[in-house]
SEZA-132369 format. One record per residue (C-alpha): x, y, z; residue in one letter. Coordinates in steps of 0.5 Angstrom, whole numbers, plus 500, padded with zeros to 3 digits. Layout:
<rs>
+-----+-----+-----+------+
:   X :   Y :   Z : type :
+-----+-----+-----+------+
:   X :   Y :   Z :    A :
...
+-----+-----+-----+------+
</rs>
This chain:
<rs>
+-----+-----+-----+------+
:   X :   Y :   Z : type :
+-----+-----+-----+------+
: 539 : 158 : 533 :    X :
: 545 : 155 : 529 :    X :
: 546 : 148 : 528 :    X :
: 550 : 143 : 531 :    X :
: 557 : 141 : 527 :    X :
: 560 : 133 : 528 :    X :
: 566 : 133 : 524 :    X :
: 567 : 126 : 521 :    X :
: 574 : 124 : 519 :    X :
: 575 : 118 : 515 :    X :
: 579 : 117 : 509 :    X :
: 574 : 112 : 505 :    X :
: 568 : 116 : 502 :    X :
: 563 : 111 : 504 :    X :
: 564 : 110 : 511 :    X :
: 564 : 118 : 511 :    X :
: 557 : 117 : 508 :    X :
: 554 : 111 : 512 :    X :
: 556 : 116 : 519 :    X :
: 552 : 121 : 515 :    X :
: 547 : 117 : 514 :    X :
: 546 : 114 : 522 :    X :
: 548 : 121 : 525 :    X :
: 543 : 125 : 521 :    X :
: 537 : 129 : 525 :    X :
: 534 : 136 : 526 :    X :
: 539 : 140 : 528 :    X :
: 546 : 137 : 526 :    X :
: 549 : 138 : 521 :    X :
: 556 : 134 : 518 :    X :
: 562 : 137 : 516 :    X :
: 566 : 131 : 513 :    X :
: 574 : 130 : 511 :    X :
: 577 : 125 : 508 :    X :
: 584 : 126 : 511 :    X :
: 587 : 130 : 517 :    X :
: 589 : 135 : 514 :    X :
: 581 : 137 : 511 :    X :
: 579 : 136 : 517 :    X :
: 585 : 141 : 521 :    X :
: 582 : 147 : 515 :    X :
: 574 : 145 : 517 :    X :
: 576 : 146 : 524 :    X :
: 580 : 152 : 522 :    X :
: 573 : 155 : 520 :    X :
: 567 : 151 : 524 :    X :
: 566 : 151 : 531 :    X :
: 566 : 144 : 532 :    X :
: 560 : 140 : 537 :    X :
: 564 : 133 : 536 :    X :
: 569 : 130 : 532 :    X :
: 569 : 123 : 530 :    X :
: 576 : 120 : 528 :    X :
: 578 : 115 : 525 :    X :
: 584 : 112 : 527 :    X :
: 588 : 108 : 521 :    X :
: 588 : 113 : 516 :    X :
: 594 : 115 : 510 :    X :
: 600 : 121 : 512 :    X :
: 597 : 124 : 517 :    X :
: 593 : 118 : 523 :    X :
: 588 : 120 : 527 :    X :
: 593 : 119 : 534 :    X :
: 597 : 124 : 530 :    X :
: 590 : 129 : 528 :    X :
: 588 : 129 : 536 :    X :
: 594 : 131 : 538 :    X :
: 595 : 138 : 532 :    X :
: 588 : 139 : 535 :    X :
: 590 : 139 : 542 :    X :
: 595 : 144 : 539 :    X :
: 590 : 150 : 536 :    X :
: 586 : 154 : 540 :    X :
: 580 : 153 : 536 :    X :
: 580 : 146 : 536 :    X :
: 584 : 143 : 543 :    X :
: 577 : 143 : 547 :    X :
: 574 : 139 : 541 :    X :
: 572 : 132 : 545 :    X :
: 575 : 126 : 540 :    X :
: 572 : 119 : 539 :    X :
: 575 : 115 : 535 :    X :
: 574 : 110 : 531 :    X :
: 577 : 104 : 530 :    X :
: 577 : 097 : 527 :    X :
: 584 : 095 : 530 :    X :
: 585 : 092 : 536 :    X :
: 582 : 094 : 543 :    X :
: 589 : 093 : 547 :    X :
: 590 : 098 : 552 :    X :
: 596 : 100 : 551 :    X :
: 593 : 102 : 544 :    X :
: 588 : 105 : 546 :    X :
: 592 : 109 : 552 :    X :
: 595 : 113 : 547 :    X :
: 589 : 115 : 543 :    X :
: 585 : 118 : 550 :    X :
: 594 : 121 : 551 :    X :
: 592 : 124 : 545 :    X :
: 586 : 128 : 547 :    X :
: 580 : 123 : 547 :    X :
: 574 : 122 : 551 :    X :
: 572 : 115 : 548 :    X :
: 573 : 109 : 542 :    X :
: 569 : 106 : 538 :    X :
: 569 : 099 : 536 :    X :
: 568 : 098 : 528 :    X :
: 563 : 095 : 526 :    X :
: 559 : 100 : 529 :    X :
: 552 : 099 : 533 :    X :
: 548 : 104 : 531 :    X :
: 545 : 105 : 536 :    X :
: 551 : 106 : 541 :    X :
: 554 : 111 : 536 :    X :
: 548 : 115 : 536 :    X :
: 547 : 115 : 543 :    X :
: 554 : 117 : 544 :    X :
: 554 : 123 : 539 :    X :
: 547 : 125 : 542 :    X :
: 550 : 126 : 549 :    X :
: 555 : 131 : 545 :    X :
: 550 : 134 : 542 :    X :
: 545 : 136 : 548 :    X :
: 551 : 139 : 551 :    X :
: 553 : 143 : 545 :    X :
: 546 : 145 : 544 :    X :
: 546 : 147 : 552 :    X :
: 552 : 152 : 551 :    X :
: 549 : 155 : 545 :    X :
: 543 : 157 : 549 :    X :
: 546 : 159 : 555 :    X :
: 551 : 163 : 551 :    X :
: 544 : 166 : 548 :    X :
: 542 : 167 : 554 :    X :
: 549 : 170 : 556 :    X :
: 548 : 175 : 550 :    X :
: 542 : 177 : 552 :    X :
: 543 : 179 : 559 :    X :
: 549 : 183 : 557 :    X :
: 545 : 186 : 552 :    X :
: 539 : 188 : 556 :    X :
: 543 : 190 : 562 :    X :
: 548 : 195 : 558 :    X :
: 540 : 198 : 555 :    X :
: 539 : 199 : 563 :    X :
: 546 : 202 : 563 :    X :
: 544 : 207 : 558 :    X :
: 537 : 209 : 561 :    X :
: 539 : 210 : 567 :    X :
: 545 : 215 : 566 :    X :
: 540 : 218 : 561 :    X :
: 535 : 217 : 567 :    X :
: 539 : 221 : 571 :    X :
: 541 : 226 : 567 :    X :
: 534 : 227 : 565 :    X :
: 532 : 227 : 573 :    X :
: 538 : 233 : 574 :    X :
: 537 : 236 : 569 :    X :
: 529 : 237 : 571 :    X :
: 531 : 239 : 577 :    X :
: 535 : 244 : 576 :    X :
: 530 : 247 : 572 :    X :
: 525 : 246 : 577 :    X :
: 529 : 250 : 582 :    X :
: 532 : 256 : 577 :    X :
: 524 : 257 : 576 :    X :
: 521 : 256 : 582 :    X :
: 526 : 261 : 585 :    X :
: 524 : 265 : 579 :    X :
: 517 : 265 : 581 :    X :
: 519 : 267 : 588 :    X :
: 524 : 274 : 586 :    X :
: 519 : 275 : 581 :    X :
: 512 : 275 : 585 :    X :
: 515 : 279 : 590 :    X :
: 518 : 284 : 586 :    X :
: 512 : 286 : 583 :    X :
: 507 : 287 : 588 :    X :
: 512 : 294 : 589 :    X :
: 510 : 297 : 582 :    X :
: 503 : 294 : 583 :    X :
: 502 : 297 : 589 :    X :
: 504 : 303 : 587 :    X :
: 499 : 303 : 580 :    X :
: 494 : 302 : 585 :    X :
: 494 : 307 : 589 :    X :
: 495 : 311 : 584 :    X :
: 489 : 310 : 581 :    X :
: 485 : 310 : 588 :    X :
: 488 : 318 : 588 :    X :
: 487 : 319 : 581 :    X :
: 479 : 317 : 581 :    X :
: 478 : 323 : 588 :    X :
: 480 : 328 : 583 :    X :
: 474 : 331 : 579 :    X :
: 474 : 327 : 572 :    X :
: 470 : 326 : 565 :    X :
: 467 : 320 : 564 :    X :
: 472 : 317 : 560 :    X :
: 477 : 319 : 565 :    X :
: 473 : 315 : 571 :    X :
: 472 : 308 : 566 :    X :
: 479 : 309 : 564 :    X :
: 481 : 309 : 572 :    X :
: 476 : 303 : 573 :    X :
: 479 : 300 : 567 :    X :
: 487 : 301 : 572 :    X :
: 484 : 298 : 578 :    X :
: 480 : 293 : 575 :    X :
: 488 : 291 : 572 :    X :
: 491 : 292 : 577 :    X :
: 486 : 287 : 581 :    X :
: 487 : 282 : 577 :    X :
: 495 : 281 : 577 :    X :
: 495 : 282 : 584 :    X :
: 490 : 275 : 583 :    X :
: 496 : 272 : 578 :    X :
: 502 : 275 : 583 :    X :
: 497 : 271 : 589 :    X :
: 497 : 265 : 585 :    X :
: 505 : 265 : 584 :    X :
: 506 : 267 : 590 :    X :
: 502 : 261 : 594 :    X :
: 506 : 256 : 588 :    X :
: 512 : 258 : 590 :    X :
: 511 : 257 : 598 :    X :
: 507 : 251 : 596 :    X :
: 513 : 248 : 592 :    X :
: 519 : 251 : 596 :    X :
: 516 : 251 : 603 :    X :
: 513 : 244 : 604 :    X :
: 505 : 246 : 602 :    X :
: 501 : 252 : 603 :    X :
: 500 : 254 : 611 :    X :
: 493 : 254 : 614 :    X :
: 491 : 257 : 620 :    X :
: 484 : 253 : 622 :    X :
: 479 : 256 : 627 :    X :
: 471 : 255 : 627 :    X :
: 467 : 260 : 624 :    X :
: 461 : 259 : 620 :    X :
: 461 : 258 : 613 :    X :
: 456 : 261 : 609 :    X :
: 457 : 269 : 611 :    X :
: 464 : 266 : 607 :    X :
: 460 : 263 : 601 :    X :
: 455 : 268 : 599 :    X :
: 460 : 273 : 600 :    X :
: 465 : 270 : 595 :    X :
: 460 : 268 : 591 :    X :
: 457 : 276 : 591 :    X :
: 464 : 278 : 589 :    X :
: 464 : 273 : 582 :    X :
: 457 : 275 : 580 :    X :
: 459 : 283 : 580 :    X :
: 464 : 280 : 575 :    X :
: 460 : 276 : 570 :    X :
: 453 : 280 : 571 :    X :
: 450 : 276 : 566 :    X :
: 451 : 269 : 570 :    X :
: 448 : 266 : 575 :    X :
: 450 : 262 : 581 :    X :
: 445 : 257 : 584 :    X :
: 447 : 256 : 592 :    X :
: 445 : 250 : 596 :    X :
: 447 : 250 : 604 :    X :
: 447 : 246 : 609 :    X :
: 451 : 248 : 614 :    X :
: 448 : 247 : 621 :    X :
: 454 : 248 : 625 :    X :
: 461 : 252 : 625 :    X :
: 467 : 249 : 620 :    X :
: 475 : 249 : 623 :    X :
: 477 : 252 : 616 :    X :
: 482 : 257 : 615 :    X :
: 477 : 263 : 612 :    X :
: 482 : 266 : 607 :    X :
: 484 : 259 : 604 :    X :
: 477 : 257 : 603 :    X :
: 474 : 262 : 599 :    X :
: 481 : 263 : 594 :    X :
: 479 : 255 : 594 :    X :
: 471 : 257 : 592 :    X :
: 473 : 263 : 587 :    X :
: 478 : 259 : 583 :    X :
: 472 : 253 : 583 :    X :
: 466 : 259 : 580 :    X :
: 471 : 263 : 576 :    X :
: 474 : 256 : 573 :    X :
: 466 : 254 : 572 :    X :
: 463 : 261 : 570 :    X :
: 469 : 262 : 565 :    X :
: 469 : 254 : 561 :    X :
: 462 : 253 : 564 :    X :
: 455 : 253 : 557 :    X :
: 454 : 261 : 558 :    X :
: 446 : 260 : 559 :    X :
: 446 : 255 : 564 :    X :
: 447 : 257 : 572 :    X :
: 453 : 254 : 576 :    X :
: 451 : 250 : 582 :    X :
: 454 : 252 : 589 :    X :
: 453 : 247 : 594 :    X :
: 456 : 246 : 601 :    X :
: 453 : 240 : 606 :    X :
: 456 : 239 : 613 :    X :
: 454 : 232 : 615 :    X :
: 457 : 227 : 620 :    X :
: 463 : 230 : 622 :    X :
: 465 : 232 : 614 :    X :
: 464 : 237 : 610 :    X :
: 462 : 237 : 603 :    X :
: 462 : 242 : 598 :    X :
: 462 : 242 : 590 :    X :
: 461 : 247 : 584 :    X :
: 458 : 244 : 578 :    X :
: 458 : 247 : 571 :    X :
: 454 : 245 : 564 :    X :
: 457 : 245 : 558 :    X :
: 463 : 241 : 554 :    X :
: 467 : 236 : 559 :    X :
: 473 : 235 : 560 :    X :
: 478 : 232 : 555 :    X :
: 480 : 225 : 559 :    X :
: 487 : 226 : 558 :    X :
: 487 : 234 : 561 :    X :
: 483 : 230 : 567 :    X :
: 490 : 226 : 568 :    X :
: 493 : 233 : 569 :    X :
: 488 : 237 : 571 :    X :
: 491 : 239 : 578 :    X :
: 499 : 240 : 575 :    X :
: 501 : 247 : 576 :    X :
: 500 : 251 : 568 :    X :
: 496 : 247 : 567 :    X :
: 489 : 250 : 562 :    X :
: 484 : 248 : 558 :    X :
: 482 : 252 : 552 :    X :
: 482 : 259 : 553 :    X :
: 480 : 265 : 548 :    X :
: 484 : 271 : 548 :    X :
: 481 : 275 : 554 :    X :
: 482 : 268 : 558 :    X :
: 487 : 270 : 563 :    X :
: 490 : 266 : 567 :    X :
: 497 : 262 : 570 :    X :
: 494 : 254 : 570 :    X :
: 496 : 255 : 577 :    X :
: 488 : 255 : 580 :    X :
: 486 : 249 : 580 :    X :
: 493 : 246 : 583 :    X :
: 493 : 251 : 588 :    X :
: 486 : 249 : 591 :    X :
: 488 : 243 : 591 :    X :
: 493 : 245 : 595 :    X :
: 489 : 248 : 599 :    X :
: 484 : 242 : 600 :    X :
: 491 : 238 : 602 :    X :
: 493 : 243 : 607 :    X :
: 486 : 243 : 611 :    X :
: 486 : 234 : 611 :    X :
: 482 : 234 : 605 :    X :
: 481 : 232 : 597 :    X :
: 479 : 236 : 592 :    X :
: 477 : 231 : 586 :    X :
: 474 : 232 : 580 :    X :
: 468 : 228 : 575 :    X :
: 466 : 230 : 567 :    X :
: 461 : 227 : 563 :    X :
: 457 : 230 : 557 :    X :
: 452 : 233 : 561 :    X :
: 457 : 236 : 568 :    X :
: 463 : 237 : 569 :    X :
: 464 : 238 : 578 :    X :
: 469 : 239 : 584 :    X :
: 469 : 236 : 589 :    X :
: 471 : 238 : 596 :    X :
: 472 : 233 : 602 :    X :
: 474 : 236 : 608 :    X :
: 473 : 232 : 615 :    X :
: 473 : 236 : 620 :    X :
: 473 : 231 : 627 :    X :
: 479 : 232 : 630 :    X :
: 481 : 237 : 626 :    X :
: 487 : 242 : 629 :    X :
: 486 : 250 : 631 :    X :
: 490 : 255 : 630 :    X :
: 492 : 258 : 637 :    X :
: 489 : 265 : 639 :    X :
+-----+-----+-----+------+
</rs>
């Protein structure tokens, strides 16, 4: 923080001298002049704390100097005490508060009236320079919140913009290619009636398996899109015994990873209300994502438990866990871990499962640790709404 700045006038080099010597402390520092046109030029210059102003001076009095003071901008809010080793009359003393004084002095000065005095003015100073401090900062701190929120807002339209023009893209797109996919498989399904070399029937395989595959990622799109743009993905809930549904999805991956091997693990006593559909779209991401990023030679684990009116159902995978920071976004949309090549994929399955939980009241949750990386899903049961017959 500054100094403080006294101005002391006095025509006689030692009194300025002694006044120095009796104000001096931290903080404050004494411009000195020895006649009132000096001191005019500092107060052009210095933003004055106090001026201490002798009145008997040569050419230019202090009465004289008070009242060109009260005449300048810079220094007519400059308090004045004077002092003087005059007589004390009141009429003398009425034309030095006339000219702009707030008090006098006696000569010889007791010291400790004179700092007591001046103290008081340099408190108060000090006080201004703070809350002109604190002012500035203020100002400044509230202009850099001016700024971030118009970039704030910007940033917010412009991202929402975006997340419109692509999730409407997402939609055109995802339903206009389900014509020409159809078509493509049709074709292949009428292609492998006809008699064929060998060559010719893997190459049909290889269309349908194709095709199959981007009627999966058109699938995913597609329940993205009516997530994001039509408050969630629909569930139609019925009772129905969970198993049957389990093992079948579980039949359909191990035909398409023959090496691999899935443990199951079920528990299930009683029927579940789920909605069939979404619970094995949920289950087949959950064993795809494991069969794809799990050790090749470790099985992957399937377990389902009803239990106290809950169902509990994980998927657990041996091999390299989860890099923490991808956990924080594991159920973002687009999301994925490390692919090879022939990976394929939107970054849509997990976000889409975990739709899927939400939509049934449940959670979808996920842990990894050097030696298992699991999901789980907790879904309850008791009280849950039926879809209508």
């Amino acid at each position: 923080m500054q100094s403080v700045k006294f101005l002391l006038v006095d025509d006689l080099e030692e009194n300025l001298l002694s006044l120095e010597a009796l104000l001096r402390r931290d903080g404050l520092e004494c411009l000195m002049a020895r006649s009132g046109e000096e001191a005019l030029e500092l107060l052009l210059v210095h933003d004055v704390a106090l001026a201490m102003v002798d009145v008997q001076m040569p050419q230019m009095d202090g009465f004289q100097l008070a009242e060109f003071m009260r005449g300048a901008v810079r220094a007519r809010h400059v308090p004045i005490i004077f002092l003087t080793a005059g007589s004390g009359d009141k009429q003398r003393r009425f034309r030095g508060y006339e000219a702009g004084a707030v008090d006098f002095i006696q000569k010889p000065i007791e010291p400790d009236i004179l700092r007591s005095k001046a103290n008081v003015f340099f408190e108060l100073h000090r006080q201004r320079q703070q809350l002109a401090a604190q002012r500035d900062q203020l100002e400044a701190h509230a202009k850099a919140l001016r700024a971030m929120e118009q970039l704030t807002r910007r940033e917010l339209a412009h991202e929402q913009e975006t997340a419109r023009l692509r999730e409407q893209f997402i939609a055109v797109l995802g339903h206009d290619l389900r014509n020409p996919l159809a078509s493509i498989g049709g074709a292949a399904r009428l292609l492998r009636k006809e008699p064929l070399s060998d060559k010719g029937q893997h190459v049909i395989r290889l269309m349908e398996a194709s095709a199959d595959r981007m009627a999966g990622l058109i699938d995913d799109v597609m329940d993205f899109a009516r997530g994001r743009l039509g408050g969630g993905i629909a569930v139609e809930r019925r009772a129905h015994d969970l198993e049957p549904i389990l093992r079948q999805v579980v039949e359909e991956l191990e035909a398409s990873y023959p090496d691999r091997v899935v443990e199951c693990d079920f528990q299930l006593p009683t029927p579940a209300p789920v909605d069939p559909g979404r619970l094995s779209q949920l289950v087949s991401n959950l064993l795809a994502n494991a069969l794809t990023y799990g050790a090749d030679q470790a099985p992957v684990r399937l377990q389902a438990v009803i239990d106290d009116e809950e169902l509990n159902l994980s998927v657990a995978n041996s091999g390299a866990p989860i890099p923490k920071a991808a956990m924080e976004r594991l159920f973002h949309p687009f999301v994925r871990g490390e692919v090879q090549p022939s990976q394929g994929g939107l970054g849509l399955g997990l976000h889409i499962a975990s739709e899927i939980a939400k939509a049934h009241g449940g959670e979808l949750r996920a842990s990894s640790c050097r030696n298992e990386t699991r999901f789980t899903l907790t879904i309850p049961l008791a009280d849950a709404p039926l879809a209508s017959s």
